[in-house]
C-alpha positions in Angstrom: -39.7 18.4 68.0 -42.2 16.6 70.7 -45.4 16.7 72.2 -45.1 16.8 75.7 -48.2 16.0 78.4 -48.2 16.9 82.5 -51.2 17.3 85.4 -50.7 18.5 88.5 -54.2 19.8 90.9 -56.0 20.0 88.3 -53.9 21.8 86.0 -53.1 20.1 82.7 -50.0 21.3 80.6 -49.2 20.3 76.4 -46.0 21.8 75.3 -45.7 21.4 71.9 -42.1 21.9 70.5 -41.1 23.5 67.5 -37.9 24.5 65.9 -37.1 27.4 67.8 -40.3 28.2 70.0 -42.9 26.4 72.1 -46.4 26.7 72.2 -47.9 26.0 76.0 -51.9 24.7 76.4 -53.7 24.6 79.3 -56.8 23.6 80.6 -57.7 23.5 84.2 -60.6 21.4 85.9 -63.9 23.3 85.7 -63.9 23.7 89.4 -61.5 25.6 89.9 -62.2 28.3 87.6 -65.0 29.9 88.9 -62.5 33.5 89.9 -59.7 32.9 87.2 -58.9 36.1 85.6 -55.4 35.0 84.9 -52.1 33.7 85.4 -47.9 33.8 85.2 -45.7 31.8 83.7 -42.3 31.7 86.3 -39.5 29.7 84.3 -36.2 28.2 86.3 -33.1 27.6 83.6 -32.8 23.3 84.3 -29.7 22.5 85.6 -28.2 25.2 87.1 -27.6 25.8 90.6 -29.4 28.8 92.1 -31.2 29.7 88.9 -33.5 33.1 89.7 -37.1 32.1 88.1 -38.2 34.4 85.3 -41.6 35.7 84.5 -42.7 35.3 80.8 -44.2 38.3 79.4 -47.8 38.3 78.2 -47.7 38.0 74.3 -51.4 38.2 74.3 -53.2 41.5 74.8 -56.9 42.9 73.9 -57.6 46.6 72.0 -60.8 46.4 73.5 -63.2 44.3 76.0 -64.0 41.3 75.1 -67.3 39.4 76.0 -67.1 36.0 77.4 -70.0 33.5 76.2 -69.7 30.0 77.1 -70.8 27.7 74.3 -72.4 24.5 74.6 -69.3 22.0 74.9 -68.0 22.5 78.3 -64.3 22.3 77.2 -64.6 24.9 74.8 -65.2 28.4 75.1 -66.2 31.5 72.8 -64.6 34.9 73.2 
């Protein structure tokens, strides 16, 4: 089990190991979120040759609208 840290434009990735799962946090610069309404996960098996990325599924999903409200610490925000 690890705690793993990369940036790339902006992007910033945590993976956080676990037993048998990993949990992936983000955080993007605040410039460049100004039209985000999402993202994909694409995820290439290491070390073999002519691997086909695949696309995680979405584990998250809403039974109803939410309202976005940002909150005073820029880092952070409400749903």
């Amino acid at each position: 089990m690890g705690i793993f840290h990369g940036k790339k434009d902006g992007l910033k990735l945590t993976a956080y190991t676990g037993d048998r799962a990993i949990l992936l946090a983000f955080d993007l610069d605040e410039e460049q979120i100004d039209r985000l309404a999402g993202f994909t996960i694409a995820a290439t098996p290491p070390d073999i040759a002519g691997s086909i990325p695949q696309t995680l599924s979405a584990q998250l999903k809403f039974l109803k609208n939410i309202v976005y409200l940002k909150c005073p610490n820029p880092r952070f925000h409400l749903l």
